[in-house]
N, C-alpha and C positions, 0 to 999 in steps of 0.2 A: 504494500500500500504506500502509494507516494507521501510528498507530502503534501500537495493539495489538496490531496484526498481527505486526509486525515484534516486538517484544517477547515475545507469545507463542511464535513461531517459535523464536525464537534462547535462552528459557528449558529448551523442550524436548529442543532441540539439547544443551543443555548439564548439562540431567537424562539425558538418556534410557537405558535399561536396556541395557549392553553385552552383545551376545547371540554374539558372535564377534569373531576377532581386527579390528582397525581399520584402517585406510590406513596409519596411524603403525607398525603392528603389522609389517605387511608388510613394510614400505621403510625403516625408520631404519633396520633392523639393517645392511643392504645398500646404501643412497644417503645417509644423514647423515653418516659419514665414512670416507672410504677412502681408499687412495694408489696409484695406479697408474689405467689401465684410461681409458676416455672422461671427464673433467672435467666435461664440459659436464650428462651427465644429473645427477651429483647439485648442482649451481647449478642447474638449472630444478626441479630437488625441492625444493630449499630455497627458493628466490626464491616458485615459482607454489604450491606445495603444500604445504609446511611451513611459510609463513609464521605471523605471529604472529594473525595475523587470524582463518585457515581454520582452523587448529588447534585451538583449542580447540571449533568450533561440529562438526565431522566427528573428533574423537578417542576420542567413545562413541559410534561408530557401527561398528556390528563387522557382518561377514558370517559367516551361518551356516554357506553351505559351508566357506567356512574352516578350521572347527573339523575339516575332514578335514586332516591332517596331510599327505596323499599330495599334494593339490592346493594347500595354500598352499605344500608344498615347491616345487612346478613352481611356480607363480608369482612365487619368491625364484629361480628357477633363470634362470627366465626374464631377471627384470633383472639377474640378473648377468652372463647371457652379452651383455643388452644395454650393461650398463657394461664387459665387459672384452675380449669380442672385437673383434679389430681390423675383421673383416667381418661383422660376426653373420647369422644365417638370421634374417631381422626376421617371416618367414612362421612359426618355430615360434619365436620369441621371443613372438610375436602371439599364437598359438595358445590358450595356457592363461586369458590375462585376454579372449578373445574369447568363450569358452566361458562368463564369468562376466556377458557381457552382454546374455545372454539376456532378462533380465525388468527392464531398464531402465523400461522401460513411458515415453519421452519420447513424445507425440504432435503432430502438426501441429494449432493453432489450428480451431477449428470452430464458429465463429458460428452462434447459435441466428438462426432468421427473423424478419422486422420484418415486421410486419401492415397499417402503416400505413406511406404514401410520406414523410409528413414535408411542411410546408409550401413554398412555394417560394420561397425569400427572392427580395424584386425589388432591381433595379436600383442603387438607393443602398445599398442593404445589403450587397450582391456588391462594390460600386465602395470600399466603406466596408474591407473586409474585404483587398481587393488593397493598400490605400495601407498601413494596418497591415503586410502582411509586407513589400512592397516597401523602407518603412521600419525593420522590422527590419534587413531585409540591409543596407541602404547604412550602418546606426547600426553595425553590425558593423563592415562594411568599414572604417569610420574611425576606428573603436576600436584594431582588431585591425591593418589594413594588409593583410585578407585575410581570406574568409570562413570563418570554422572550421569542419569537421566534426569528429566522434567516433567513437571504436570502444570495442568496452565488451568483454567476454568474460561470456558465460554457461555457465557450467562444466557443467550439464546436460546441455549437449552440442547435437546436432544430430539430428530423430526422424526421421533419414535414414541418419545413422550407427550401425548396431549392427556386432556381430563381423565378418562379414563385408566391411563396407565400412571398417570398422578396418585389415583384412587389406590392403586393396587399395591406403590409403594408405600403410603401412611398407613394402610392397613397389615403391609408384609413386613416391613421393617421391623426390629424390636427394640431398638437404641430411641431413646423420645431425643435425646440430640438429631440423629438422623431424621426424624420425622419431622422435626421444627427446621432443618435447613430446606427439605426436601419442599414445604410449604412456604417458605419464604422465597426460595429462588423462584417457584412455580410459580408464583405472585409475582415476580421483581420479572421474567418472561413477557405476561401480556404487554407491561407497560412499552418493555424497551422493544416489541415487537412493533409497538403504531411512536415510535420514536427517530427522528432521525439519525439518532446516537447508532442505529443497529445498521449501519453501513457502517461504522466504527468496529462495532461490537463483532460485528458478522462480515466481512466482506466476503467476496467473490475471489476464490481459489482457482487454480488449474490440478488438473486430475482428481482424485476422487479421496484418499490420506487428506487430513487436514493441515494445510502450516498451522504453527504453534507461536503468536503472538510472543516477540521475546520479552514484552515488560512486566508479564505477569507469570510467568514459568519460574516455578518454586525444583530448586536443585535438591536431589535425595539419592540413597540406593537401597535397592533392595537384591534380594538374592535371587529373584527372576532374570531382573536384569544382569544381574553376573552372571546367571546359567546361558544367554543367548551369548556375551560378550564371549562367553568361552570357547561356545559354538566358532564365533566368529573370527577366534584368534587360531582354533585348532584348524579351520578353515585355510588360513594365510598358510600357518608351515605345512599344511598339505600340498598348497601350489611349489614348493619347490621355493618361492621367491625371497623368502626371509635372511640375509645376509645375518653372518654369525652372531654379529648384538640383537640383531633387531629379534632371532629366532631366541637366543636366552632372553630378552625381555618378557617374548612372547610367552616363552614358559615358564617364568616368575610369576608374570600377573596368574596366568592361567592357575597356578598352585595355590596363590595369596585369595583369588575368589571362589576358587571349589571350596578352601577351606573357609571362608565366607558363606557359603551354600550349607554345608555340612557340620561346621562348629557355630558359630557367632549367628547363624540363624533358625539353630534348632529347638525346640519345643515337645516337650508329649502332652500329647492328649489324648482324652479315654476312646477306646475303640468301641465297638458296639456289642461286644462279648465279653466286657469288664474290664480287659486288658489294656495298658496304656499302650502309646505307638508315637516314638520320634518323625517328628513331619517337621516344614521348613515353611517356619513364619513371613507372610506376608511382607511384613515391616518390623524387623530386630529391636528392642529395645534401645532407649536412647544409651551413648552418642551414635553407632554406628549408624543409623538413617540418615548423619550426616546433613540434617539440615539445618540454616543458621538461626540465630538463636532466635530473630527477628521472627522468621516462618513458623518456629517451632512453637512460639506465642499464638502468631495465629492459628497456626492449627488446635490447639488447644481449647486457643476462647470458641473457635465456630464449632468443636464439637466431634473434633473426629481425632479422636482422643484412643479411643479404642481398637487397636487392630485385633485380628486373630487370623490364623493359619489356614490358607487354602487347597485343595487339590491341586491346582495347575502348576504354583509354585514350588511345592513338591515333588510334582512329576517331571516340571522340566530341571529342577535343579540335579536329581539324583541320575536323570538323564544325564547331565553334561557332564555330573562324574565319572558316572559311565563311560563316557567317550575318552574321558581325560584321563582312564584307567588309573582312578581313585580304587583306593582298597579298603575304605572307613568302613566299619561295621553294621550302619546303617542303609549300606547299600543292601546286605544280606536281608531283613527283612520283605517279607514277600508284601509289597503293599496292594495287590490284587483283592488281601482277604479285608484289608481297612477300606480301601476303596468301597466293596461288595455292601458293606454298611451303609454305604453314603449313595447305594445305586436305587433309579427310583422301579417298581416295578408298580405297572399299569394297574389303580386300582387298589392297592393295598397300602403304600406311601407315598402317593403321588402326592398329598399335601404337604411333602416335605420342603417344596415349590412354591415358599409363599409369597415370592413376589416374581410372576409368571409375567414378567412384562411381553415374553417372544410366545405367547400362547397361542403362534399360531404353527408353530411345531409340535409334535410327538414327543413325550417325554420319556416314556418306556426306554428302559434298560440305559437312560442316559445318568452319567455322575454328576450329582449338582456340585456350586463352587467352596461353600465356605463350610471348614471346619469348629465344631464346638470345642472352645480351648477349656482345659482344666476346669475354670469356676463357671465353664456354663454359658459363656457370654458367646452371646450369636447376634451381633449389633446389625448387618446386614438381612436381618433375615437367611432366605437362601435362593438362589436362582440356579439356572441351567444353563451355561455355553456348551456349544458344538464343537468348536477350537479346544477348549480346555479337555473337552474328551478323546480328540486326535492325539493329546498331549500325552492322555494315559494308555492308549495305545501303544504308542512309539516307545516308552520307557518300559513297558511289558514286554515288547517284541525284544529291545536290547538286554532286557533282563532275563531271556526266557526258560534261560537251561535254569541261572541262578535261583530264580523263584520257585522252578519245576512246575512249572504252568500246565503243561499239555498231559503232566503223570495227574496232574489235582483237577479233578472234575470239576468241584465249584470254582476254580480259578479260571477252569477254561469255558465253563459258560459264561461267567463275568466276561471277558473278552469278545465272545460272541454274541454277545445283548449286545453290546458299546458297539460294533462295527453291525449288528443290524439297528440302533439306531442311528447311524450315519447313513445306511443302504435308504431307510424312508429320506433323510433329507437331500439324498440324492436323486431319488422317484420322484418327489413333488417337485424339487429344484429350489425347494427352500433357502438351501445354503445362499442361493444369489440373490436372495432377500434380505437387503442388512435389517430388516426385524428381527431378525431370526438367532441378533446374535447381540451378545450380551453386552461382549468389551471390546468385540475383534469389529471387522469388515469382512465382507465374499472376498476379496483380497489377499487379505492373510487366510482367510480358512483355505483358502487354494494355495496359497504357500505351506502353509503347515500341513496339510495334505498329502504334497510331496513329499516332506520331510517324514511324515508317518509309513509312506505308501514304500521309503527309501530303507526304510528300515525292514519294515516286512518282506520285502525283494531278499534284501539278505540272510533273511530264514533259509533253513532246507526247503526244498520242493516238499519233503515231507511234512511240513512244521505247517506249512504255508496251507498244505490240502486238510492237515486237521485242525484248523485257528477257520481257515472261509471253506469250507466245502461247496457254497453253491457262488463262487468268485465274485463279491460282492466285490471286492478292492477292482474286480476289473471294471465292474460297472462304474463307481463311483467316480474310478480316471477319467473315461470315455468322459462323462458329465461335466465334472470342474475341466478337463482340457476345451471341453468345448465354449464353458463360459470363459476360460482366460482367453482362448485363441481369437472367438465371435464377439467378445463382449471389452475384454478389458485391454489387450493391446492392440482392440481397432479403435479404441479411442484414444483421445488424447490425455495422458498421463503423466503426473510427477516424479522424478528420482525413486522415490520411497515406492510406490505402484509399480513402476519399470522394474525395481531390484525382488519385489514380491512375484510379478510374473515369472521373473527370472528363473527363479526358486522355482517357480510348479511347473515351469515348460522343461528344466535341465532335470528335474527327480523324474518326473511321470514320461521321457521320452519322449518329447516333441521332437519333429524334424529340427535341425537347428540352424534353417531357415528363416525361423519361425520369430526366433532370439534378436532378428533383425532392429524391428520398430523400440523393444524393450533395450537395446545395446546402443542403439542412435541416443534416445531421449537421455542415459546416463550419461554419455562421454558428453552430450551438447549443454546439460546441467550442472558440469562440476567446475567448483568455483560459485556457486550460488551463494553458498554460506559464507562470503568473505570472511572477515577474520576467525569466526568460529571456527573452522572445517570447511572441508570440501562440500558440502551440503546442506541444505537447510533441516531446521528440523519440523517433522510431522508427525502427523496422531500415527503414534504404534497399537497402543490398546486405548481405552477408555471406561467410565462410568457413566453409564446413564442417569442416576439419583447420587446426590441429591440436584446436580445440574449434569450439563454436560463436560466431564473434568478427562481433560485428554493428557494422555502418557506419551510423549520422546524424548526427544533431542538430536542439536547434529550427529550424535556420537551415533545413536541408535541408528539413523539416517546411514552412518559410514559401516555400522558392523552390515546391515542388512545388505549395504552394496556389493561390500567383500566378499558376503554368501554367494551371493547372485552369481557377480563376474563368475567366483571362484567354478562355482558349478558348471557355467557356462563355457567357460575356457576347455574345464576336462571334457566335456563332452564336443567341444569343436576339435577338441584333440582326436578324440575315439574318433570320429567322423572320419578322421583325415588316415588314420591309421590304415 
């Protein structure tokens, strides 16, 4: 966004014609100060929505229904029974500001088509392009003592989230922090939607990842993110190209964040048959999350205070030790049987699912995200990703002798529930619906795809016949090959899109013809990220509640690349053989 843009925008904002009462209008009278009743909604009022910043650019911006008296009453009525009830009904607390989110008008990204494939950069220019990010990351690593990523908030929200799926988070959530931010952004939404501030807020991107605003990207880490970095470093000394520092760098960092993965992010918590079970916290306790002290206040007063331990984190972390041939004893645990606890089956736990924002998927045999720590605390509720279940595929397939998966019957139907409920989201086409997905994009679930589908290839033939007997993995290729090849490298895409196609057309056996349009757009993007890195940074994962809160960075931007190329180079290798 230039700078006229950005000028024009925020001049507007700050003329514009007040047509109804404002967000300020609403909620001073009832969240700016009171005494008694919940504390915490009016500190996230004041911190995330009346600050000094948002204020003035969303204080002339009124709504028209408003000016009915009847309905801004119920919407004052509303946050007060959410600021003073001890239990409040959060379904008709919801109700009145759900009813106001009708005509948000947020949409999903939709790239216009690309006519021409784009040249195909050769060999040295690919080889040129990997040593760049690979150097990015390790210049990080030794700056920082660890690879940063970001999270940013885009207050617009999520074009997945209207009233109804509002609804489903105050109700599914269990953290009353979570449920007071989840209504106040949903609030702080319609205004900045009829505002001129929201070409500020929201501008218009290229390809389908989102850029990541740099003035509001809060630096952290967590052990997800060192499980892909790992990926991405053991990636580099695979290519051959790592010169004798830069390859001991590589496998320093790589030792310093498995045991990041494995020590400084581990946890038990109770299994479902009494037993406890080592898994890999989200977010490590303070200082490791490594954020400044400044963020680490905010996060606090707005409420999200709480983490606890998820499935995906776990799967990819013990994954990448996996690969990085870690020998920690936590690898030996078969978590096939912890997983099996947390799987839903159709009908008898399906309400395990209680904020079912993608309900327009099958849940059956899929693993929801969030684990119960220790004292019980399940602040998210629980949801279902499609991606995070690819995740536990893949780390089953690299574990499989270890676990004895195919000797253990319940091990080996968990396995075949989880890839038949991928086979439905490949029959309906779901996956290419980003409703459909929790934290990811159709993008990455066709990136990680591959990376699942890469793993199960190098199974035995005999592994492979008794894991899919009726070849679902062949089906599912066919599917995602065809949305990445008809859908997302004939349009036009960013860095971060190009290096994800990369990923599913170099795992799943594309021609690599095909690698063309995806290899043009990164060599003709690098340099975007001036001083940061080679690239900018993009939505890698995200949250849909309590707004729309997106996960990268350049870094994430440069490991993702190094996959890609990386992939793409050996298989233009094999080609040529």
């Amino acid at each position: 966004m230039g700078f006229s843009t950005i000028a024009g925008a925020t001049f507007r904002a700050l003329t514009a014609r007040k047509n109804g009462p404002s967000l300020y209008d609403v909620c001073d009278p009832v969240l700016l100060k009171y005494q008694g009743g919940d504390p915490h909604l009016g500190k996230f009022y004041r911190t995330a929505l009346g600050n000094p910043a948002l204020r003035p650019l969303l204080r002339r911006t009124g709504h028209p229904a408003l000016r009915d008296e009847k309905r801004l009453g119920a919407v004052r009525e509303a946050l007060v029974r959410a600021r003073d009830d001890a239990e409040p009904d959060w379904a008709a607390v919801g109700a009145p500001i759900a009813e106001l989110m009708a005509d948000i008008g947020v949409r999903h990204p939709a790239p216009g088509p690309v006519t021409t494939p784009g040249r195909t950069p050769g060999k040295s220019e690919i080889d040129r392009v990997i040593r760049r990010c690979a150097k990015h990351l390790l210049q990080s690593f030794a700056k920082n003592g660890f690879i940063p990523t970001y999270a940013a908030f885009n207050l617009i929200g999520d074009p997945d989230m209207g009233g109804r799926e509002m609804l489903m988070a105050l109700t599914g959530l269990n953290s009353r922090g979570y449920k007071n931010s989840t209504l106040l952004f949903s609030l702080a939404r319609i205004f900045i939607a009829h505002s001129p501030a929201r070409a500020l807020i929201n501008p218009a991107w290229r390809g389908i990842a989102e850029p990541m605003w740099e003035p509001v990207q809060i630096r952290h880490r967590s052990a997800y993110y060192d499980a892909f970095f790992t990926e991405a470093l053991l990636s580099y000394l695979e290519t051959g190209l790592a010169a004798g520092d830069e390859a001991s760098a590589s496998r320093r960092a790589i030792s310093e964040m498995v045991d990041f993965c494995l020590k400084t992010s581990v946890e038990e918590v109770p299994a479902h048959d009494g037993s406890t079970v080592r898994v890999i916290t989200a977010l490590a306790p303070g200082p490791h999350p490594r954020f400044s002290r400044f963020f680490a206040q905010i996060k606090q007063d707005l409420g999200f205070g709480i983490y606890v331990p998820d499935c995906d984190t776990t799967a990819c972390s013990i994954s990448a030790a996996t690969q990085a041939g870690a020998t920690d004893p936590i690898l030996d645990q078969p978590l096939l049987d912890f997983y099996r606890g947390y799987q839903v089956r159709e009908g008898a736990n399906e309400p395990r699912v209680t904020v079912p924002l993608n309900d327009n998927i099958e849940y059956e045999g899929g693993v929801v995200t969030w684990i119960d720590n220790l004292a019980g605390d399940r602040p998210y509720g629980n949801d279902l990703d499609p991606t995070l279940n690819l995740d536990i595929l893949e780390v089953s397939f690299r574990n499989l002798n270890r676990w004895k998966i195919l000797e253990t019957p319940a091990r080996l139907e968990t396995v075949r529930r989880i890839l038949g409920f991928q086979r439905k989201l490949a029959e309906s086409y779901a996956f290419a619906n980003p409703r459909s997905h929790i934290y990811y994009l159709p993008e990455l679930y066709s990136a990680y795809f591959g990376r699942c589908h890469a793993a199960f290839m190098a199974l035995s033939a005999a592994a492979r016949q008794a894991i899919d007997p009726d070849d679902a993995f062949e089906f599912i290729r066919g599917r995602v090959l065809g949305y990445v090849q008809g859908e997302l490298i004939a349009r036009e895409m960013n860095a971060f899109d190009a290096a994800l196609a990369l990923m599913a057309l170099a795992h799943l056996g594309a021609d690599v013809s095909t690698f063309a349009p995806a290899l043009a757009c990164i060599t003709a993007s690098l340099g975007e990220g001036g001083r940061h890195g080679p690239y900018k940074a993009y939505e890698w994962n995200k949250m849909k509640t309590p707004t729309r809160i997106l996960v990268g960075g350049p870094e994430v931007t440069s490991a993702f690349v190094l996959m890609g190329l990386a992939l793409a180079r050996r298989r233009m290798a094999e080609d040529k053989a």
